[in-house]
Wavefront OBJ file of the C-alpha trace (Angstrom):
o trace
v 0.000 0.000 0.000
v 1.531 3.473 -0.898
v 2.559 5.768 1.777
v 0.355 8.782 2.541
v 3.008 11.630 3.172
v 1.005 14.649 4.560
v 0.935 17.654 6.206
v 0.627 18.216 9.891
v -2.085 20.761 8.338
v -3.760 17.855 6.384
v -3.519 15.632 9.479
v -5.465 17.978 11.221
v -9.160 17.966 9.036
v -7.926 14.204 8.315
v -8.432 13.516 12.239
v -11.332 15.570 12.014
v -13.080 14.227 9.377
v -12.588 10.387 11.347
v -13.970 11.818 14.307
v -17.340 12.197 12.549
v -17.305 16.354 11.779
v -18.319 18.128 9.132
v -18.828 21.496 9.905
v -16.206 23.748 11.741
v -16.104 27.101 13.172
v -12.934 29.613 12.358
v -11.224 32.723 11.888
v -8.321 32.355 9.922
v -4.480 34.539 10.810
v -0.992 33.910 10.389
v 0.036 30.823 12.442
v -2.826 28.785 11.335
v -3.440 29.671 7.847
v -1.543 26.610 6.629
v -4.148 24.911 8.623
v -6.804 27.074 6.250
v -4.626 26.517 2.992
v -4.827 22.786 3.692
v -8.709 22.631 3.808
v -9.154 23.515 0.317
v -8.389 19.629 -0.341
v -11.363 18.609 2.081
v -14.154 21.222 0.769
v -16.180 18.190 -0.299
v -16.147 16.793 2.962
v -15.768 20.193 5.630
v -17.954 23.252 5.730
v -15.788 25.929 7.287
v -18.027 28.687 8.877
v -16.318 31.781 8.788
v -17.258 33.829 11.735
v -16.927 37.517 12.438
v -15.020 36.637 16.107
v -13.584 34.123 17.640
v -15.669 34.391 20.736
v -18.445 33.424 17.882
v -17.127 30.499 16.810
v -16.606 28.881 20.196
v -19.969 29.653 21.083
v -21.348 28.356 17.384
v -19.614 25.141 18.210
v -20.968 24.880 21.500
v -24.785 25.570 20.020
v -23.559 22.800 17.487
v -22.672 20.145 20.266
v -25.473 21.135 22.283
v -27.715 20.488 19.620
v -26.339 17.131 17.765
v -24.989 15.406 20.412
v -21.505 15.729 18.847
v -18.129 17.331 19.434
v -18.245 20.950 18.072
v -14.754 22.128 16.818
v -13.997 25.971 16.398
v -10.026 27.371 15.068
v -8.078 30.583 15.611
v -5.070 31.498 15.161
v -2.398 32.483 17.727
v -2.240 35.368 20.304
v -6.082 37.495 20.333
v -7.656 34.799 18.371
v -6.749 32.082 20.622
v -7.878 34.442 23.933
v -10.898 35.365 22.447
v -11.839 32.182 22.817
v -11.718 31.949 26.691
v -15.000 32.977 27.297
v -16.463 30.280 25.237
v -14.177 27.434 26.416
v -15.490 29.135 30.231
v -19.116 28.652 29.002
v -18.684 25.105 27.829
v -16.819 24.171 30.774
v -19.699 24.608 33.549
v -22.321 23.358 31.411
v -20.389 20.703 30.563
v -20.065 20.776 26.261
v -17.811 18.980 24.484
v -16.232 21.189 22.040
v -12.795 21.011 20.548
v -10.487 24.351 19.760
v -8.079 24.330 17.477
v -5.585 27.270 17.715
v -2.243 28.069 15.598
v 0.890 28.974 17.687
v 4.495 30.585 16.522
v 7.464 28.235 15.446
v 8.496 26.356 18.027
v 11.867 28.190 18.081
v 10.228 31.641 18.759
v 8.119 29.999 21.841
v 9.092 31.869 24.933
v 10.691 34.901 22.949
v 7.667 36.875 23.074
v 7.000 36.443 19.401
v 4.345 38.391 17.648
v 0.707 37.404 18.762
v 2.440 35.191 20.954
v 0.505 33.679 23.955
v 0.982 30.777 26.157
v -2.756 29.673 25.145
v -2.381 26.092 26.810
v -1.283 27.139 29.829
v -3.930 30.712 29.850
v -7.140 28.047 29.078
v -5.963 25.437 31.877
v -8.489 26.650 34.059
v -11.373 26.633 31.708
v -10.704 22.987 30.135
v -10.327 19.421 30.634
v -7.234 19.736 29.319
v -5.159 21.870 26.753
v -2.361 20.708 24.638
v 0.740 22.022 23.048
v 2.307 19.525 20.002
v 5.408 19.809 19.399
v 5.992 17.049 17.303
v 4.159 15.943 14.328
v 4.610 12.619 15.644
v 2.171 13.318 17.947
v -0.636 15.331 15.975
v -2.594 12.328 15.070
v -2.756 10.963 18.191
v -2.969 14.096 20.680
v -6.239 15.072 18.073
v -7.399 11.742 18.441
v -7.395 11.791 22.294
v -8.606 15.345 22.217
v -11.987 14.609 21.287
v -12.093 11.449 23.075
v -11.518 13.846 26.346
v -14.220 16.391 25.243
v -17.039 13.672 24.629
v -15.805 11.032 27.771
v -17.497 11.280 31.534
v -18.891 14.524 32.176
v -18.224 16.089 28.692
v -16.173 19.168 28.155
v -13.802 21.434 26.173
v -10.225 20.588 24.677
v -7.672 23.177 23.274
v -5.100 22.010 20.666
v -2.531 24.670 20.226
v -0.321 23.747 17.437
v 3.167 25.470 15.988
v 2.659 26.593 12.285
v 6.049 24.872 11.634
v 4.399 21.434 13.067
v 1.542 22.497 10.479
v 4.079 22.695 7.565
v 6.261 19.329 8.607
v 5.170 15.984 6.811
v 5.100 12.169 7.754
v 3.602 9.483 6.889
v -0.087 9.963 8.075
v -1.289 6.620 9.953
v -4.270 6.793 12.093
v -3.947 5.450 15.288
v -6.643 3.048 15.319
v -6.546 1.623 18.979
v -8.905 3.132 21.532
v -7.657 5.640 23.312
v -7.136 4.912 26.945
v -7.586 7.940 29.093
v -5.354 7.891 32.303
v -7.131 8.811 35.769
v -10.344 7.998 33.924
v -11.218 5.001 35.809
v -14.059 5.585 36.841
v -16.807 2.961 38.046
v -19.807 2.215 35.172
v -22.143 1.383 37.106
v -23.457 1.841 41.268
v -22.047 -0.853 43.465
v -25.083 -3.075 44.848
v -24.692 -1.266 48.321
v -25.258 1.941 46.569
v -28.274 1.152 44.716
v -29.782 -0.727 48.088
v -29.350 1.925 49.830
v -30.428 4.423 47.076
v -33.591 2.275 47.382
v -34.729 1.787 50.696
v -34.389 5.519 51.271
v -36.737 6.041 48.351
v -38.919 3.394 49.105
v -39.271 4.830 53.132
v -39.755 8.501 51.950
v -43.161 10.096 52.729
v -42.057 13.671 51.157
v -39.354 13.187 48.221
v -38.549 15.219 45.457
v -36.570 14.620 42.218
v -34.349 17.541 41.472
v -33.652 17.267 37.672
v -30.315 18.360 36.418
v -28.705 18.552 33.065
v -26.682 15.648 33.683
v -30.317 13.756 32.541
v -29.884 14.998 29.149
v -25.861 14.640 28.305
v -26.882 10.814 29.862
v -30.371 10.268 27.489
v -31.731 9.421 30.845
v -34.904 11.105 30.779
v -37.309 8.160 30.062
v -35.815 6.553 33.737
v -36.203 9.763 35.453
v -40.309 9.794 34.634
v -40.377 6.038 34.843
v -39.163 6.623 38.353
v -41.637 9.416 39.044
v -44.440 7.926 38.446
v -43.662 4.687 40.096
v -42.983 6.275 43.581
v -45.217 9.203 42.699
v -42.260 12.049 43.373
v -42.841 14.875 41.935
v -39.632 16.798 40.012
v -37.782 20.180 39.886
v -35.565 20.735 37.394
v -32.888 23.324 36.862
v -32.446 25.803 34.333
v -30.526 23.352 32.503
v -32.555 20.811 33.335
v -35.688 21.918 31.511
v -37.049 19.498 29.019
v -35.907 16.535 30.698
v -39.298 15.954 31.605
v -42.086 17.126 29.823
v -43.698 20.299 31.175
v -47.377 18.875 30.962
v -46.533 15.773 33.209
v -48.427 15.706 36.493
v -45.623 15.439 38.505
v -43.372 17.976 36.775
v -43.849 21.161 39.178
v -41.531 23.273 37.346
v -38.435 24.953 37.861
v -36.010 25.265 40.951
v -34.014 28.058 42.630
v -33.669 31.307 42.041
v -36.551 32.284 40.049
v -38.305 29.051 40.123
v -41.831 27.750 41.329
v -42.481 28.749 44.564
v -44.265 25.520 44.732
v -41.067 24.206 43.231
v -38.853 25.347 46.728
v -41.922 24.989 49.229
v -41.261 21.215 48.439
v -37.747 21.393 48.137
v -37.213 22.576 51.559
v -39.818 20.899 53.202
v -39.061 17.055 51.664
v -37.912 14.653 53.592
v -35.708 13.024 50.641
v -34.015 14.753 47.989
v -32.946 12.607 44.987
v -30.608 14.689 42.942
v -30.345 13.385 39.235
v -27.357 15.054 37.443
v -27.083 18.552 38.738
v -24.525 20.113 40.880
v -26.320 22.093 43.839
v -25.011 25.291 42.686
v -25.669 28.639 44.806
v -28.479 29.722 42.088
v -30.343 26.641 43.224
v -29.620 26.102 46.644
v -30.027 29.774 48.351
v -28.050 29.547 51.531
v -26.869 26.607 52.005
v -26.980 26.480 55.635
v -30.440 26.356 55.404
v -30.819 24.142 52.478
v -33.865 20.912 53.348
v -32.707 20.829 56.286
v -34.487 17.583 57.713
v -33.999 15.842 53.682
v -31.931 12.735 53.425
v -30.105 13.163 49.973
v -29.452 10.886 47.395
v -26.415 12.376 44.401
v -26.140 10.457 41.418
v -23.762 12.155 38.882
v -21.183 10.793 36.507
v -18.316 13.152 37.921
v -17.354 12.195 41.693
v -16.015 15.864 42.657
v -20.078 17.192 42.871
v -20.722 14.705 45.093
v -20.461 16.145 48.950
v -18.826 19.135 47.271
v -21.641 21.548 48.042
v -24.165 19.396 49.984
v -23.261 16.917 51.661
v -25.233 13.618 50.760
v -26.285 10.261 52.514
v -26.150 8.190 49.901
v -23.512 9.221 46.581
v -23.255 7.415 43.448
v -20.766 8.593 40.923
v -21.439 6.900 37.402
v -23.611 7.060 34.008
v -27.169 8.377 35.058
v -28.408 6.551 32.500
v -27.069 2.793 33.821
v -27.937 3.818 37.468
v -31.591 4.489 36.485
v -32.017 0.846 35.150
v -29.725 -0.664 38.336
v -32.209 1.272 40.688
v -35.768 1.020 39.444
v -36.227 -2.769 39.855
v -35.912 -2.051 43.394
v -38.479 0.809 43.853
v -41.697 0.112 44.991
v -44.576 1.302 43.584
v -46.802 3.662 45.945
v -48.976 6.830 46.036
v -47.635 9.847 48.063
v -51.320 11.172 47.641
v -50.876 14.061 51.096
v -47.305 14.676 49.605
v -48.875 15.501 46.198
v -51.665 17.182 47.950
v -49.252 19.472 49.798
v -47.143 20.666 46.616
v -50.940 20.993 44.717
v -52.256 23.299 47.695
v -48.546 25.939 47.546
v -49.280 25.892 43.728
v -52.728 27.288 43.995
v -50.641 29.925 45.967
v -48.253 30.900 43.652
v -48.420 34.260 43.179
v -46.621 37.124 41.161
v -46.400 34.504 37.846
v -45.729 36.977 34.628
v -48.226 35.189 32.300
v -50.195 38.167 31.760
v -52.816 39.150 30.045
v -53.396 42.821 31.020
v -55.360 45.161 28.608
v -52.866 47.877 28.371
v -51.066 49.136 24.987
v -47.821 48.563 27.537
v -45.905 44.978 26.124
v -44.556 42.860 28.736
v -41.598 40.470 28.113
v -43.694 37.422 29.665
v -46.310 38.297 27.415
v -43.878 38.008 24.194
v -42.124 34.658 25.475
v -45.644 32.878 26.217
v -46.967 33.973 22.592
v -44.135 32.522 20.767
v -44.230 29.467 23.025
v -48.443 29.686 21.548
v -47.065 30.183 17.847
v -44.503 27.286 17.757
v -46.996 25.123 19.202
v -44.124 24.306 22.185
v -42.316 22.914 19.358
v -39.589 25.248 18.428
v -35.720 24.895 20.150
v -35.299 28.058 22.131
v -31.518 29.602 22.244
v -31.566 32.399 24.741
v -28.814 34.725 26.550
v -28.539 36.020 29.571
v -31.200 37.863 31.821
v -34.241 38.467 32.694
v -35.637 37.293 29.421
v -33.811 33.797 29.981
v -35.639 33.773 33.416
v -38.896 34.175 31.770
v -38.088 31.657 29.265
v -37.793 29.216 31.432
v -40.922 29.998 33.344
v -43.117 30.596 30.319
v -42.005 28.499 27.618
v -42.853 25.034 28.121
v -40.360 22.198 26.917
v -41.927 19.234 26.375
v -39.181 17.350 24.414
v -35.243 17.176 26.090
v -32.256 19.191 24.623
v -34.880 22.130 23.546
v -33.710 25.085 25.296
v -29.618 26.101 24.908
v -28.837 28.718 27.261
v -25.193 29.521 29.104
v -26.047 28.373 32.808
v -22.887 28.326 34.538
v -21.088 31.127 33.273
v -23.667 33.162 32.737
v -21.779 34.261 29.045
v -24.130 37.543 27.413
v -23.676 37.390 23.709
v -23.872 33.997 24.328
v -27.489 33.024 21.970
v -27.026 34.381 18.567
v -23.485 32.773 17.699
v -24.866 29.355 19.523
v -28.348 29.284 17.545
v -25.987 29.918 14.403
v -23.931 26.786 15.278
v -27.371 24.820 16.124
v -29.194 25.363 12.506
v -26.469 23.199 11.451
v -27.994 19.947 13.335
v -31.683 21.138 13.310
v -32.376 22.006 9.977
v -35.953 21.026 10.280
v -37.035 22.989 13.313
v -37.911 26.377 14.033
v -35.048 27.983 15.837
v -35.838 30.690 17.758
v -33.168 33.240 19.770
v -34.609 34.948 22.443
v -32.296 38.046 23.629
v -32.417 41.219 25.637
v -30.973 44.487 23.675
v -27.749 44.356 26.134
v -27.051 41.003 25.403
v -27.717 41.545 21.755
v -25.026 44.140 21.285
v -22.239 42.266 22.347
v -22.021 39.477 19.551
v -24.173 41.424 17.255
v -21.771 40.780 14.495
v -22.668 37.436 13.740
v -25.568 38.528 12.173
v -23.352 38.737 9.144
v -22.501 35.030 9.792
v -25.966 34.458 10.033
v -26.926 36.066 7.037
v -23.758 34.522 4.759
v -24.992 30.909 5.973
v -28.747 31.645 5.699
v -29.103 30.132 8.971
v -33.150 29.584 9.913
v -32.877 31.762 12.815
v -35.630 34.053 14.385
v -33.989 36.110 16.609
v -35.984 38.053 18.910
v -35.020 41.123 21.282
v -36.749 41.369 24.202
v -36.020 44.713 24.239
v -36.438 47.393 27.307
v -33.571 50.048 27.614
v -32.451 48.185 30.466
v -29.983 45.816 31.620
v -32.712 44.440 32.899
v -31.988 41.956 35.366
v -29.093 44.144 36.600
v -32.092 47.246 36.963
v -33.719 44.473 38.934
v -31.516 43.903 41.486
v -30.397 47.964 42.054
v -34.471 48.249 43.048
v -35.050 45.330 45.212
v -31.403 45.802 46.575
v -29.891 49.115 45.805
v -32.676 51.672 46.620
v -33.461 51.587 42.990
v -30.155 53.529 42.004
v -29.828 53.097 38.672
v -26.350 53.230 38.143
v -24.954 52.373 34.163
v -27.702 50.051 33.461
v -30.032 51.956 31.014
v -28.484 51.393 27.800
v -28.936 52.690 24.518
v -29.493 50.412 21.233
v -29.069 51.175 17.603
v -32.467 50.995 15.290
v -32.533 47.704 14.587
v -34.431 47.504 11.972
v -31.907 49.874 10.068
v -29.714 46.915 11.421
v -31.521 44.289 9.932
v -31.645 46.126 6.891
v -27.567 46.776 6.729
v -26.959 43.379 7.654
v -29.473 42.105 4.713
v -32.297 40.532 6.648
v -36.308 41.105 7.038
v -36.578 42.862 10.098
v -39.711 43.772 12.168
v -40.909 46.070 15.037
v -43.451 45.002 17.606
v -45.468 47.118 20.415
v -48.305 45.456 21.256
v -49.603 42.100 22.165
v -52.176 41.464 19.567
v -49.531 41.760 16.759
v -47.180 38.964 18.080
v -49.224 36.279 16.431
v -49.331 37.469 13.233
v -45.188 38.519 12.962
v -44.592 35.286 14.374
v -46.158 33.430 11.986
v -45.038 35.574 9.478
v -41.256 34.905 10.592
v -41.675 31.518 10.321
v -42.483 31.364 6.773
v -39.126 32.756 6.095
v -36.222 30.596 5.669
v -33.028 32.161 6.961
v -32.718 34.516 9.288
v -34.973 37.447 10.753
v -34.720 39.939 13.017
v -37.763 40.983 15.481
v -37.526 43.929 17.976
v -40.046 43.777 20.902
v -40.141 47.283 22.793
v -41.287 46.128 26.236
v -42.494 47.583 29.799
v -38.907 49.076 30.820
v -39.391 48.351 34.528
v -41.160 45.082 34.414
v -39.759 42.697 37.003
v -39.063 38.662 36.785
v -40.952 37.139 39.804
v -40.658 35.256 41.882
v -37.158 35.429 43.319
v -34.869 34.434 45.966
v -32.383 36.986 47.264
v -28.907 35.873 46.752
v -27.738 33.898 49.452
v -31.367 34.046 51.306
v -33.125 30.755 52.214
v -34.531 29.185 49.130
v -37.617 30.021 50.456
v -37.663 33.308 51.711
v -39.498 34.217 48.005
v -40.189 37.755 46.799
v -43.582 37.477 44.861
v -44.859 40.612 42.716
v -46.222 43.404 44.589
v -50.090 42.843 45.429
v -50.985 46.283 43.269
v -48.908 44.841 40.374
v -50.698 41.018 40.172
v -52.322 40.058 36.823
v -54.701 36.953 35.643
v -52.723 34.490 33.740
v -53.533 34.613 30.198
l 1 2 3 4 5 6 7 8 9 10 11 12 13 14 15 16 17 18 19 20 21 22 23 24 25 26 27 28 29 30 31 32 33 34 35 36 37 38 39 40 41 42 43 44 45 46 47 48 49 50 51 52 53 54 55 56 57 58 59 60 61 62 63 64 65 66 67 68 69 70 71 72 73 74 75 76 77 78 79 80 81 82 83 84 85 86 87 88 89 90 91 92 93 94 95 96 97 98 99 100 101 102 103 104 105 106 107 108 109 110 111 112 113 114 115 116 117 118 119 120 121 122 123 124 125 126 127 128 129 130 131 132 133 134 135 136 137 138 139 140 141 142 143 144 145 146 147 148 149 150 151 152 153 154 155 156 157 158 159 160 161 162 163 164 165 166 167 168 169 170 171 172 173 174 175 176 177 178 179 180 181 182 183 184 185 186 187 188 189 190 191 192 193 194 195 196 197 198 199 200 201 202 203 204 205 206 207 208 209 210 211 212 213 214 215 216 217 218 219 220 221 222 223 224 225 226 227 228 229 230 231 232 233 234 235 236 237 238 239 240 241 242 243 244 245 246 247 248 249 250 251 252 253 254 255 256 257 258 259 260 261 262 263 264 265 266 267 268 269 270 271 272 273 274 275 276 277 278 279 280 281 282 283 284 285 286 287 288 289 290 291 292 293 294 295 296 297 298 299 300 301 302 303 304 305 306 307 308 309 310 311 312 313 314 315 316 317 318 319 320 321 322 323 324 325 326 327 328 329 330 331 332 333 334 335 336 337 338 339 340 341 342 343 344 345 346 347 348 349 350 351 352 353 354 355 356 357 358 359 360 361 362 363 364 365 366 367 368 369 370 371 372 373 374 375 376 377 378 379 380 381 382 383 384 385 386 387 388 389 390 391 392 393 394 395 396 397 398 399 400 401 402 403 404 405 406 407 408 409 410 411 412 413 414 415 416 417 418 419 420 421 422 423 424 425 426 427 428 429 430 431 432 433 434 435 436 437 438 439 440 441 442 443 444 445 446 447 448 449 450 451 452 453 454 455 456 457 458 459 460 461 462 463 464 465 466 467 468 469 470 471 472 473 474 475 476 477 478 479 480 481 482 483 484 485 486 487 488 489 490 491 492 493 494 495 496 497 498 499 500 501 502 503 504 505 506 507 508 509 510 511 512 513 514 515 516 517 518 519 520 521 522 523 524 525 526 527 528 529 530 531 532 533 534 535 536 537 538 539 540 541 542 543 544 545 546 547 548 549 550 551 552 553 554 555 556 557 558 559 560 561 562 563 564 565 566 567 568 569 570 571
């Protein structure tokens, strides 16, 4: 068989293409251009996006992974391109997204001589990764690309950074890809629950008069959904889910009572704090959901199941912890549940959400348009049915409240980090996977401005994106917090916004203005019609509030509900 002498730069979208990719993110510049000049050869088989930053293109290929299932892969080149992808490796990183970034670095002999757009990118993203690499020898391209993705997609999924030399780009060998599994050192751990685990797992569930499930996003990266409900509604325990847990159980099941923390269901924390067993399914007790932890269910046993064995005890502690696949432990534990009816516990949670004030489905008969109002009428207009993208605020708040998943990995938004700018690049990288449903972004006119570039991307691709600003002069949820907790000084928080429909125009896509409620239908289903993308501006209420709400750091239920003179009927 003749020898295949290539490139390092062909090695690279040769690995790629064997690891099952076909679309990549990028901004091309010096040190990885022979990376770029290489990829004319593989046109047939790569799509190269070209974004407008690289902040973009780590965020498009963690919509992309979000949305597939697979390993999104994004490329920069050395110095500013690599380090504006931090934030995006940061975002991926606590919500757990496997995405692969592939950066260019100088010759190896001007590493360490401050070279220009020189950076010591492996070492800068440490922090925000699994784990970063640095090849210095083509020898090892093939393999260290091969155990790259292998990293992102193993355990609890996650980014990679691959910083190669443009020398190591330009060298040649014979390409031969390695073709035994790679084996993953310190990655030992167990498949499945030990027998002890799942017996005890068990008889505290089957001894629990008040449990709850608490529904993380750990149920989705597993596919564990269908064992979550099939445990439900065997023991009767109803579920809260976190913000990245929404859609891992339908919204219309009977036991689903919405979601936790923060801005959940007061229901949702009534029950939370006053169970007797909590049974946490892939989520990490983080401050947004917990309130002060000191007071967290106090008199709850607590069960942790999650695939990485640092969450568990690291915020709560637990009685019984069980670090492996959600997924297997779900079909280990549920022959060992027995089936009952926790008809006072259900009676309980049914009675505090009779009493749950201050909800922002509203229906008032003002000309004033409320941000609820605009998130419940495109839920109405997609049928449910649509995959939401949001950003960061107080519209991603009332997303989650008012937009009902019923299907899991429906709703992309940046939990952990919290990343504004975050939704239009990620829907972007999403059309890629979902083709054939209605993508919708759902952004406030801060969050907007900061990636607001990849509209052109947007536009170039013809992504099928709707992308909707909530828009109220505001940061809003910042405004939010200066009332409740700043004697409403309003310090840098208005913000001003370009016409966006002149935007829309410049950027060459339809664009539309909304003020009031009875026009949402009709844009919405106008929008739809449309393939590629469109731009929607919705001038809201500019001090409209997202109820309820925990304080930071206040006990989870210690719940601020909307002012009595400020309640509306649910629509």
């Amino acid at each position: 068989m003749k020898k295949r002498i290539l490139t390092g730069a062909e090695i690279i979208w040769e690995c790629i293409i064997r690891e099952n990719i076909d679309v990549v993110f990028g901004y091309p510049g010096g040190t990885i251009l022979p990376a770029y000049d290489a990829l004319n050869k593989y046109r047939d088989k790569i799509h190269h996006v070209l974004v407008r930053h690289e902040q973009g293109a780590t965020h498009m290929a963690d919509g992309y992974a979000r949305a597939s299932g697979k390993v999104g892969v994004a490329m920069a080149t050395s110095g500013p391109g690599a380090t504006n992808m931090v934030t995006g490796l940061a975002t991926a990183k606590l919500d757990s997204i496997p995405i692969v970034c592939i950066t260019g670095q100088v010759p190896r002999a001007a590493i360490g001589t401050d070279a220009f757009q020189e950076v010591d990118i492996s070492g800068t993203v440490l922090p925000v990764t699994k784990y970063s690499y640095l090849v210095m020898d083509i020898c090892d391209l093939a393999s260290t690309i091969k155990e790259a993705f292998a990293v992102a997609r193993s355990g609890r999924p996650g980014p990679v950074l691959i910083d190669i030399p443009k020398d190591v780009q330009n060298d040649t060998i014979e390409f031969i890809y390695p073709d035994e599994p790679v084996r993953l050192p310190g990655n030992n751990h167990p498949i499945e629950a030990s027998e002890k685990q799942i017996q005890d797992a068990a008889n505290l569930i089957n001894n629990a008069k008040k449990p709850v499930i608490l529904a993380g996003h750990g149920i989705l990266l597993s596919g564990a959904s269908q064992g979550i409900i099939q445990l439900a509604e065997t023991a009767s325990i109803p579920i809260g889910w976190t913000l990245l847990g929404a859609g891992s159980v339908p919204a219309s099941h009977p036991l689903n009572m919405g979601m936790m923390g923060m801005h959940g269901e007061f229901a949702v924390n009534n029950a939370i704090q006053d169970a007797d067993l909590l049974i946490a399914c892939g989520m990490r007790f983080d401050d947004r959901v917990t309130g002060n932890i000191k007071t967290y269910s106090p008199d709850s046993k607590k069960i942790h199941i999650d695939i990485d064995p640092s969450e568990i005890n690291k915020n709560v502690p637990v009685d019984v912890g069980i670090s492996c696949d959600l997924r297997t432990a779900m079909t280990q534990l549920l022959p060992h549940i027995s089936r009952k009816q926790n008809k006072e516990w259900i009676k309980t949670i049914s009675g505090w959400q009779s009493e749950s004030l201050g909800r922002d489905i509203i229906n008032v008969q003002t000309d004033t348009l409320y941000g609820a109002q605009v998130i419940r009428d495109i839920w109405k207009e997609t049928n449910g049915d649509a995959l939401i993208v949001t950003d960061v605020g107080q519209h991603q708040m009332l997303e989650a409240q008012y937009y009902d998943h019923e299907e899991p990995n429906t709703l992309l938004t940046s939990g952990g980090l919290g990343t504004m700018g975050y939704s239009l690049p990620a829907a972007i990288g999403a059309s890629f996977s979902r083709q054939n449903k209605d993508i919708f972004v759902i952004v406030g006119d801060g969050s907007i401005q900061m990636t607001i570039t990849e509209l052109a991307t947007a536009v170039q691709e013809n992504a099928n994106i709707k992308i909707a600003i909530i828009n109220n002069g505001y940061l809003g949820m910042v405004r939010q917090w200066q009332q409740l907790f700043y004697d409403a000084r309003y310090t840098e928080t208005p913000i001003s916004s370009p016409d966006y429909l002149k935007i829309a125009e410049a950027y060459g896509l339809p664009g539309y203005r909304v003020h009031k409620r009875k026009e949402i239908p009709g844009v919405i289903q106008e929008v739809k019609k449309i393939k590629g993308p469109v731009l929607v501006e919705f001038v809201v209420e500019q001090h409209d509030m997202v109820y309820p709400m925990v304080p930071a750091g206040a006990d989870l239920n210690a719940m601020i509900s909307r002012p009595k003179n400020k309640q509306f009927q649910e629509a």
